[in-house]
NUKOLMAR-31927 format. One line per 2 residues: number of its first residue (from 0); their letters; for each residue x negated, y, z of C-alpha. Coordinates in steps of 0.02 Angstrom, whole numbers, plus 50000, padded with zeros to 5 digits. Each point is the difference from the previous one (the first is absolute). Layout:
residues N
NUM = A = X,Y,Z  ...
end
This chain:
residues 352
0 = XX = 50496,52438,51968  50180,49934,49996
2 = XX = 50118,50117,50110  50135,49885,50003
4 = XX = 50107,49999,50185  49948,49821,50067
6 = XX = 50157,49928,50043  49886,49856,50129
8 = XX = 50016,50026,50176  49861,49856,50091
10 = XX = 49997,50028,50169  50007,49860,50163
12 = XX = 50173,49976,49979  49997,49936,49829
14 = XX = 49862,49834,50050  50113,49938,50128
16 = XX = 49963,49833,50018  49808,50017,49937
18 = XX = 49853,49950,50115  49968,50178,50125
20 = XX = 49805,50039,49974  49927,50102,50122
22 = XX = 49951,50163,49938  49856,50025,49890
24 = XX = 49844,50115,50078  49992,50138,49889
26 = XX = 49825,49985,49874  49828,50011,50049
28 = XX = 49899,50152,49936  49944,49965,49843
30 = XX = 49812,49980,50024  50037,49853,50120
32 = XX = 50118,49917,49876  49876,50045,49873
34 = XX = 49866,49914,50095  50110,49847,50049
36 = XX = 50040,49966,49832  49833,49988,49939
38 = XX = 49976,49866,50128  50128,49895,49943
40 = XX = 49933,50028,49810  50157,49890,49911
42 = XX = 50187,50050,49984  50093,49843,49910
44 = XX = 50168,50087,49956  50165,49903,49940
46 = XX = 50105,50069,49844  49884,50141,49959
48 = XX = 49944,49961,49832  49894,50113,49911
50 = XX = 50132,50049,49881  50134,50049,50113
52 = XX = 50018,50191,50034  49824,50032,49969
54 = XX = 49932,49878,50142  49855,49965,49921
56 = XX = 49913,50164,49973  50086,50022,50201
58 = XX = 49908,49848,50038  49849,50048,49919
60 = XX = 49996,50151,50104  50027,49940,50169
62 = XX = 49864,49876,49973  49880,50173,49983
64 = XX = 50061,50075,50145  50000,49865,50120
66 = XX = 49886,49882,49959  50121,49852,49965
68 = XX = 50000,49890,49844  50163,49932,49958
70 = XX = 50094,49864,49938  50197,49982,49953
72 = XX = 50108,49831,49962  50164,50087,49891
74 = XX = 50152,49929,50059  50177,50025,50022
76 = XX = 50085,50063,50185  50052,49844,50016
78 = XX = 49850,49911,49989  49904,50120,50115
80 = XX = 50129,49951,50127  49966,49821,49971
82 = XX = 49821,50011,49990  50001,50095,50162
84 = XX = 50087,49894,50094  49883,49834,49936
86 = XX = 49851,50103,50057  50057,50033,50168
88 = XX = 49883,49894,50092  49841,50039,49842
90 = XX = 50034,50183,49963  49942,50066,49828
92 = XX = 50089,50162,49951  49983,50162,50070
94 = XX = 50119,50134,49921  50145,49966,49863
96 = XX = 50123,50111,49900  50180,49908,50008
98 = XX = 50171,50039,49938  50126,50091,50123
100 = XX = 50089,49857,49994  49905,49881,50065
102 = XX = 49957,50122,50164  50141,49924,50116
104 = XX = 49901,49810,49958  49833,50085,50052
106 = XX = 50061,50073,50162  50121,49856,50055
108 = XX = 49839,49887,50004  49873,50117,50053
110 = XX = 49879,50003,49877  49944,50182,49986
112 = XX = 49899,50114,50125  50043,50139,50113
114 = XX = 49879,50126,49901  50062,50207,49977
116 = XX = 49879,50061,49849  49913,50158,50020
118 = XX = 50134,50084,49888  50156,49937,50115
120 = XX = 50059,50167,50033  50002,50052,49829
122 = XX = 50104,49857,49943  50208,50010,50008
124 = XX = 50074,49903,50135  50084,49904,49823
126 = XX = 49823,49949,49947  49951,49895,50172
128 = XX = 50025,49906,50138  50032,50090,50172
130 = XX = 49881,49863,50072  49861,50015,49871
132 = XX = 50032,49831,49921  50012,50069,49828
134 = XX = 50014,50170,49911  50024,50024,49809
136 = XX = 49868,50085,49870  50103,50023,49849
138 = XX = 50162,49954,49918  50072,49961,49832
140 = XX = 50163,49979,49906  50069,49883,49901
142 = XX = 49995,50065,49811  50034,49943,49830
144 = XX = 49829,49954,49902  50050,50025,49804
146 = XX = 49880,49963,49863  50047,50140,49889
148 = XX = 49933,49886,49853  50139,49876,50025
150 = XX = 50126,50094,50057  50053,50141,49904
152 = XX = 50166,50070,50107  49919,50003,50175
154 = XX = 50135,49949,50131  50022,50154,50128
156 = XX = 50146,49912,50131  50004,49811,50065
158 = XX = 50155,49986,49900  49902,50044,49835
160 = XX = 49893,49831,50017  50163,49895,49974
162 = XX = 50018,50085,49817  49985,49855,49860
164 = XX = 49846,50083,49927  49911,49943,50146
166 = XX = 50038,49817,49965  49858,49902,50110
168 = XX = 49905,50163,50018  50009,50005,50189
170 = XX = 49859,49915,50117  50016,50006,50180
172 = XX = 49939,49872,50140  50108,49867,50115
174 = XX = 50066,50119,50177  49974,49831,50083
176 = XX = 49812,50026,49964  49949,50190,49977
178 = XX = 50034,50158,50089  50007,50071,49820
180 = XX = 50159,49909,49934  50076,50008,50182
182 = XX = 49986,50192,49990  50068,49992,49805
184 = XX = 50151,49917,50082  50039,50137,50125
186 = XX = 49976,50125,49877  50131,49958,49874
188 = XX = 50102,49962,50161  49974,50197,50041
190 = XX = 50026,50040,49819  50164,49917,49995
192 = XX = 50076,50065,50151  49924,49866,50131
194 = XX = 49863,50020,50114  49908,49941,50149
196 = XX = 50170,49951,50085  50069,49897,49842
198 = XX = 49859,49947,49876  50137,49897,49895
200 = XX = 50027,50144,49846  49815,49969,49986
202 = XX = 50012,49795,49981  50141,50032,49918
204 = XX = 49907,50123,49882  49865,49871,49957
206 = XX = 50111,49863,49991  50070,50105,49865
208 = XX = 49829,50055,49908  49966,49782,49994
210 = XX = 50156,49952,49930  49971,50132,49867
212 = XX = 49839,49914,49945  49906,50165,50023
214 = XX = 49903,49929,50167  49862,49889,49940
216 = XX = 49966,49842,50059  49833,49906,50011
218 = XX = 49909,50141,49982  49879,50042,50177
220 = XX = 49987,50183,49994  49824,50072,50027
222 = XX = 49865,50096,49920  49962,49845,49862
224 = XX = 50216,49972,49948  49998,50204,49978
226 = XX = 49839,49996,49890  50054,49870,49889
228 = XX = 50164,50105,49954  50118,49847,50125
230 = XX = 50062,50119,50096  50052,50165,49902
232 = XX = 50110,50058,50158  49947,49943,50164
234 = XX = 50050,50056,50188  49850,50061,50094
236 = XX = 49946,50130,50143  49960,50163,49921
238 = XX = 49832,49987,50025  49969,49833,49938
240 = XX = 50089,50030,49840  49860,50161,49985
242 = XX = 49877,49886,50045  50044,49867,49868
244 = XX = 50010,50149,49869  49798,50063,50044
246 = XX = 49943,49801,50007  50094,49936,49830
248 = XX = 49986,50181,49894  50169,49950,49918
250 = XX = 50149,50148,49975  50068,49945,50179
252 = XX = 50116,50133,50082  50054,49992,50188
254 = XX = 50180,50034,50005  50110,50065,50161
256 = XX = 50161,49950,49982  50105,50165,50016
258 = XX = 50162,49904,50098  49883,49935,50134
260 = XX = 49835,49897,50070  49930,49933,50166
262 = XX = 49831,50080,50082  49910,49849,50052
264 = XX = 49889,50027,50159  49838,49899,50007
266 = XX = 49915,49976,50177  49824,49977,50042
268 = XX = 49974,49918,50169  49824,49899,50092
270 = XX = 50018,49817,50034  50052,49978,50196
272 = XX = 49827,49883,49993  49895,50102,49860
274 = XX = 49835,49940,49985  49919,50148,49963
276 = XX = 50136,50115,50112  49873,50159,49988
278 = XX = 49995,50007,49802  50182,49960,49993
280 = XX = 50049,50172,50102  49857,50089,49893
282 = XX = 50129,49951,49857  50134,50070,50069
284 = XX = 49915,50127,50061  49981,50043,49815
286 = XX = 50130,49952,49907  50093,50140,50090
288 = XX = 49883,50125,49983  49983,50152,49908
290 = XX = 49912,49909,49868  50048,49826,49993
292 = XX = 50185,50076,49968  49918,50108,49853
294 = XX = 49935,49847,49950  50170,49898,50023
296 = XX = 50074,50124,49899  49885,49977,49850
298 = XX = 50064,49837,49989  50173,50072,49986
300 = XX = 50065,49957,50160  50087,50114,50102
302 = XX = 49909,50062,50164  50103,49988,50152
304 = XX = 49923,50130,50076  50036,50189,49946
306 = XX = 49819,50068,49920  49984,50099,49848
308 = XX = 49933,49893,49868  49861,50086,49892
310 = XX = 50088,50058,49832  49923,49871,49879
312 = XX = 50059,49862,50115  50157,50069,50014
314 = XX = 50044,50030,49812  49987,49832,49973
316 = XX = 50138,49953,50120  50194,49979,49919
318 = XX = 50070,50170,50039  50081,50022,50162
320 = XX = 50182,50048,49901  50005,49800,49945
322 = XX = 50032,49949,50191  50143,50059,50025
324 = XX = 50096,49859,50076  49847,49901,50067
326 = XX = 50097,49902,50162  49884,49936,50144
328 = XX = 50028,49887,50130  50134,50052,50132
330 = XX = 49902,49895,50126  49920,49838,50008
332 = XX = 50125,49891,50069  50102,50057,49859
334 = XX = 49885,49982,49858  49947,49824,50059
336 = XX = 50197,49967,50014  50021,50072,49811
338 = XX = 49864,49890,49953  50072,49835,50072
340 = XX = 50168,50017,49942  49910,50034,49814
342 = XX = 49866,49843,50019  50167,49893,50072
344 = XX = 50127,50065,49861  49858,49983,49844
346 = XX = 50051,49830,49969  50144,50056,49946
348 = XX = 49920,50097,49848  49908,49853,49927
350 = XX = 50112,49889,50048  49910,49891,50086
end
């Protein structure tokens, strides 16, 4: 487990403005949710693909427990927003994972449940909602993903990747579109002596790495651009880039950098108007238990709650040493602010 000091305070004050929820009963035992699932018998989840953070041997194992087969359309945050709001009136999804950064959207239009898991009062007050609207299973950091086969003198600092010898080495994604590049932003910001309060040194930074030629262009990074050798350097969560190492078997190495990252926080939450609203808190229900965060973990993602991990999961983790100056959200008014004023000022970057 990570013992960094979270520097994220989320308490009533900071979602002023957000729709008030009345609060969540506390779980049912967990033969009746057992039970209740089974009569449901579907959970249709959005943004939970197989591939992400283990979810499919998660899914898999849910599906023995309670009785529920399941289905799951990948998509971005943004789309599950979208989606949600076009199925108001013909509901289809039941639970979703979604960046922290797309939270304040969810609440503002009401589109998550009052629900407090069976594990609420083992989870930080930093990890959920005091209403029960959302609470988060696992975290990850942004990291450098380096295919040691391409690139001979790994990069250590943000400032490394503007060297020449990483001439269109670099792939990240558009902040405009993904939670990953919007988090890449605000890391070189911190790097470079910004921050939540003043993301520019980090546009600034990447505005920098593109005139250099060392950001690629035209190239989408996923699992297939990395394979193919497109992308010897890309921007990724921690666990992804792992991930992307165990699917592709190339000499990929996840990367830290040493002068400073961003700890994403991912949120699971029910649909307000969840089909299948039994099977959906059987989810949560175990995605923040003892065992689904074992099982988050051995997809390299970071549990949220404090559990010791058994010591062949845990050796496979990036040592704890490398997280030094991991920065989390101060709140999320001002992470959604950060993120705004980094969509609004990418323009800039590409010019255009």
């Amino acid at each position: 487990m990570i013992a960094t000091t979270f520097k994220f305070w989320l308490n009533a004050a900071a979602l002023t403005g957000l729709v008030t929820v009345s609060t969540a009963a506390h779980a049912q035992s967990s033969a009746e949710i057992t039970a209740a699932a089974k009569t449901d018998g579907q959970l249709v989840s959005y943004g939970m693909s197989d591939d992400w953070v283990n979810l499919g041997a998660i899914f898999e194992r849910i599906g023995e427990i309670y009785g529920v087969e399941h289905v799951d359309t990948d998509m971005t945050s943004a789309e599950e927003i979208s989606h949600l709001l076009a199925e108001k009136d013909a509901p289809v999804m039941d639970i979703a994972d979604i960046g922290y950064d797309f939270l304040g959207t969810l609440l503002e239009n009401d589109l998550a449940a009052s629900y407090k898991n069976a594990n609420w009062d083992k989870i930080k007050p930093e990890f959920k909602d005091p209403d029960g609207r959302w609470s988060s299973a696992y975290w990850g950091a942004i990291a450098f993903l380096v295919n040691t086969d391409l690139v001979k003198d790994k990069p250590a600092t943000w400032n490394d990747l503007l060297k020449p010898e990483y001439h269109d080495k670099v792939c990240s994604r558009d902040p405009r579109m993904s939670s990953y590049a919007t988090a890449s932003v605000l890391a070189a910001a911190y790097a470079n002596g910004g921050g939540e309060d003043n993301v520019q040194p980090g546009l600034d930074w990447f505005k920098q790495l593109r005139d250099s030629g060392n950001l690629r262009d035209g190239v989408v990074l996923n699992v297939a651009s990395v394979q193919k050798g497109e992308c010897p350097i890309s921007l990724v969560y921690d666990f992804d880039g792992l991930a992307k190492r165990d699917a592709t078997g190339l000499p990929l190495e996840v990367i830290i950098p040493s002068d400073g990252t961003v700890g994403m926080i991912f949120a699971q939450y029910a649909n307000a108007r969840a089909p299948h609203p039994n099977a959906a808190r059987a989810a949560l229900d175990f995605l923040t238990s003892d065992e689904g965060q074992v099982m988050l973990a051995t997809g390299y993602a970071h549990p949220t709650r404090d559990i010791e991990l058994p010591a062949e999961v845990a050796a496979k983790m990036l040592p704890t040493e490398a997280y030094g100056k991991v920065h989390f959200p101060s709140s999320l008014d001002g992470f959604s602010g950060a993120v705004k004023k980094i969509v609004d000022g990418w323009s800039a970057v590409v010019g255009g």
